[in-house]
N, C-alpha and C positions, 0 to 999 in steps of 0.2 A: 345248780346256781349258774352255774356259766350257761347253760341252754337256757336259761330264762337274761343273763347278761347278749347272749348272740342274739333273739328273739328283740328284745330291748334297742338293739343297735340297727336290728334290721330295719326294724319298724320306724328309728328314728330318718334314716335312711331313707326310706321310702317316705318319709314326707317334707324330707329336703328335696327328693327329686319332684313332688306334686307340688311344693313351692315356691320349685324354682322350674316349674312348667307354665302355673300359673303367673308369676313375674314373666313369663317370655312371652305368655298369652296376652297379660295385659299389656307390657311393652308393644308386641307386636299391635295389638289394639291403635295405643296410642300413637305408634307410628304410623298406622293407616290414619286415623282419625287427622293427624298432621298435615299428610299427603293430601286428602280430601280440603282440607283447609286451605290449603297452598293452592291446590288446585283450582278453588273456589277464587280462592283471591287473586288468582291470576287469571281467572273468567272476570269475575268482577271489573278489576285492572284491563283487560282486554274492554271489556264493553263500552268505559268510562272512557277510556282511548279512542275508540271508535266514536261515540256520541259527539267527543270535543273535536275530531280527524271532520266529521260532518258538518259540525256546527263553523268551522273556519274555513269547509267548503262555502258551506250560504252565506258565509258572513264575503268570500273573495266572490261571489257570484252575484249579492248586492251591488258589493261594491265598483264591482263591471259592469251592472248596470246605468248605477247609477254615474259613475265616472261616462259609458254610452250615451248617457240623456243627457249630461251636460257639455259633453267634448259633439255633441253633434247640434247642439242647440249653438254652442261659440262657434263650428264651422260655418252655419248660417251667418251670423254676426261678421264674421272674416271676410265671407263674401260680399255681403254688402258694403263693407268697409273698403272692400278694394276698387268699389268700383267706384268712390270717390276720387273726384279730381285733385281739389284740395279741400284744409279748411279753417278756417281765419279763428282759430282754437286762444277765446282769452279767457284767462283764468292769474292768480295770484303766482305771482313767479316762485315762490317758496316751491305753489305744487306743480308749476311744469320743472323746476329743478328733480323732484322726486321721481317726476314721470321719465325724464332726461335719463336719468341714470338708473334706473329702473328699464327701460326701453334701449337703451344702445350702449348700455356700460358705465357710461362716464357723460363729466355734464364739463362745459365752456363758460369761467364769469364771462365772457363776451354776452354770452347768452342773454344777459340781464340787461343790456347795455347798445343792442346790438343797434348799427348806424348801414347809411345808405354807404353805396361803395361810387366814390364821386368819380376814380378813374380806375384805367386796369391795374394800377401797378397797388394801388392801395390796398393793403394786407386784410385781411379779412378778422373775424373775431381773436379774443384772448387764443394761443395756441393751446393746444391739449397734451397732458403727459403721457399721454400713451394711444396706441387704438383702441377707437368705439369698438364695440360687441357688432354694431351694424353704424358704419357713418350715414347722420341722418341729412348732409349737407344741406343745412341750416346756414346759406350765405347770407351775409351783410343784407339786413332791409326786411330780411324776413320775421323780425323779430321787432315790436314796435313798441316802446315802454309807456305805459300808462300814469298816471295816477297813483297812490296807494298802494304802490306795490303792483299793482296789476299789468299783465303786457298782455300783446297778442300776438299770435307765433301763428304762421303760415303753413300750415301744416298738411303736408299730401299724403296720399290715401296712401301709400307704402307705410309713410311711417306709422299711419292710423292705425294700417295691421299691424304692425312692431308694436307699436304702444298696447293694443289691446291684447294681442297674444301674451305679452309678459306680464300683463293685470292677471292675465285669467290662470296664467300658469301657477304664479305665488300664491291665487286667491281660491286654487282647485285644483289647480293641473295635477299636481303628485299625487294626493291623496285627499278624498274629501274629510275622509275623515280623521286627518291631519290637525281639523281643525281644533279636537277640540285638545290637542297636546302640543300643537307647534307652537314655539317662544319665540317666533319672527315675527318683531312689530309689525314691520311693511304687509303682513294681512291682514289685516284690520282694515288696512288705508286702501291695498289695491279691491275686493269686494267690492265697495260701494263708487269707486270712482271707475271700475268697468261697467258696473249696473247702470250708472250717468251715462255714459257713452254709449251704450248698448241701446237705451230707452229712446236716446235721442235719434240713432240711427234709426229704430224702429217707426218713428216720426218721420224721417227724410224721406221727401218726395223729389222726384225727378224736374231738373227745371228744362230752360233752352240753352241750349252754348253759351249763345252771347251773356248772358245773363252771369254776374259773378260767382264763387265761387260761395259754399255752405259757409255759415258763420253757426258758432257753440259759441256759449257763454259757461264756462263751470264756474257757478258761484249762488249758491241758496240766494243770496240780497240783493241777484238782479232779476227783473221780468226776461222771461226769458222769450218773450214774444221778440225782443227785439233784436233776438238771434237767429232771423231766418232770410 
């Protein structure tokens, strides 16, 4: 009886130990199978990194380009615009105000209002709170009040560049593709009023000296034949 009890114990013994060889075999299994997973999904995770690492390379290599096509298309524009003398720029004064402070910082109520200067000692427009971003010395007389609102402002080719630079910067310059998440009203408004200015230069032909100086009309409701 006891050799058949020792026999009994051995044998049970012996399949604790093939049971819990088998538990360490499958364990081990499953830890492989784990690692392999892990593995995999850190290839995966590697790939998917990779693919978006590329894909926001061609997306900054567009957009270098395309920021190239248009930052060289407005140097052409600059140039031309500098080699203006002046230009007898009338438009509603609401939008040379926006251009005003949009272009040199800050805007003058003189501006709206602006008179000849009869002698030296006579003060020139409304004084301003602070300095322009560029003074666009806009003296007395330069500035002629119309009608409707509308005036005409003397405007020379330095400030043409200033005003067109800062259209084109709000309307592009940062990022084109700005456009379609940025909440700065003022792009809406400078796009179309540099595309005006752009168009019109592309039209300006060269005249003689003596001959006055370029006239623009910004305003859809005039012919604009009668701005040249």
């Amino acid at each position: 009886m006891f050799k058949t009890l020792l026999e009994q114990w051995q044998a049970n013994q012996e399949q604790k130990r093939v049971i819990a060889a088998d538990k360490w075999e499958q364990e081990k299994r499953w830890r492989e199978e784990d690692r392999e997973e892990k593995r995999l999904k850190q290839a995966e995770q590697a790939k998917l990194e990779q693919e978006a690492d590329q894909k926001r390379a061609e997306k900054r290599a567009r957009e270098e380009e395309t920021y190239s096509i248009l930052y060289g298309a407005h140097r052409r524009v600059m140039k031309q615009a500098a080699t203006v003398s002046y230009v007898s720029l009338t438009c509603h004064e609401d939008t040379w105000t926006f251009l005003a402070r949009r272009a040199f910082g800050m805007w003058s109520p003189g501006w709206l209002t602006s008179v000849t200067q009869d002698r030296p000692s006579q003060g020139g427009p409304v004084a301003k709170d602070g300095p322009f971003r560029k003074d666009p010395n806009l003296t007395p007389g330069r500035i002629v009040k119309q009608d409707n609102g509308m005036q005409t402002i003397e405007v020379s080719g330095d400030n043409l560049v200033t005003i067109l630079d800062r259209l084109w910067e709000t309307a592009y310059g940062s990022n084109i593709y700005l456009t379609l998440t940025d909440t700065d009203p003022n792009r809406a408004a400078c796009g179309p009023l540099y595309s005006r200015i752009e168009k019109w230069l592309e039209g300006l032909e060269a005249s003689a000296v003596s001959k006055a100086g370029h006239a623009f009309v910004l305003d859809e409701r005039i012919d604009l034949s009668r701005a040249v």
